[in-house]
N, C-alpha and C positions, 0 to 999 in steps of 0.2 A: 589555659590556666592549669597550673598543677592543682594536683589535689590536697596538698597543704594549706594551701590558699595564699602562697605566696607566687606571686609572678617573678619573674625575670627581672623586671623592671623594681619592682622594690626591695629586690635583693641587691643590684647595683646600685639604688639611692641611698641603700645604708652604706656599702662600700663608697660612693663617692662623701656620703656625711664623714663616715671615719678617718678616712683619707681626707681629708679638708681640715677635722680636727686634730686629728696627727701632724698636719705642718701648720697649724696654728699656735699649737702647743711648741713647737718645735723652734719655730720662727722668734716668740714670746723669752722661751729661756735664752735663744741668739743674740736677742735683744737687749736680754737683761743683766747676764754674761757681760756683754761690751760694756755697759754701760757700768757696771760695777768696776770691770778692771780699768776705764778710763775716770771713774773717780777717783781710785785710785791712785793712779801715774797721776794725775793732777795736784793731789794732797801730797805725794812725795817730791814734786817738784817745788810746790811750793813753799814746802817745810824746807826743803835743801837750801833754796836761796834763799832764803829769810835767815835760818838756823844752823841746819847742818854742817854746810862748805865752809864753815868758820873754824873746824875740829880735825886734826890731822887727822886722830883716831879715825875718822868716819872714808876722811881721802883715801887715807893706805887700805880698810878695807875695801872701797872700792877700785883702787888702783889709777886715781888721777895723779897726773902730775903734782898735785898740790901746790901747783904756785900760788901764794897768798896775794890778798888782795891789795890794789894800788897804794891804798893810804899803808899798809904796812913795809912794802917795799923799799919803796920814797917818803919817807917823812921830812915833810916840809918846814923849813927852821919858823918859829915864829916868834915875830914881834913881841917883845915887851915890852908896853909903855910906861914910864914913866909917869904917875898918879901925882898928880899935886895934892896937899892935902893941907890948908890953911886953916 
């Protein structure tokens, strides 16, 4: 034993404690990181297709093609019926 009254051995249990806490702490923000930037790209995708991809403005800045969608392309002739009304 030294005469600190620290051994060898409990000076490397706090080394291996801190090192365990350091990639815990590490691992934790990795985690939470991801999981933020993947709420993320999920909220914007789903704003897009619901909302956004409706607005050239939003196409040109991002540089899609902007081809509109089917129902505006091809507009389909529709039926008008004739209402009887007695």
């Amino acid at each position: 034993m030294h005469r600190g009254g620290y051994s060898r051995n409990k000076v490397g249990r706090k080394e291996q404690q801190r090192m365990k806490d350091f990639l815990l702490t590490a691992i934790s923000v990795i985690i939470s990181v991801t999981a933020v930037v993947l709420f993320i790209a999920l909220g914007w995708f789903i704003v897009w297709k619901l909302f956004l991809r409706k607005f050239k403005f939003v196409q040109e800045l991002l540089g899609t093609n902007g081809t509109p969608d089917k129902a505006k392309t091809a507009p389909t002739p529709r039926r008008v019926r004739n209402v009887r009304r007695d």
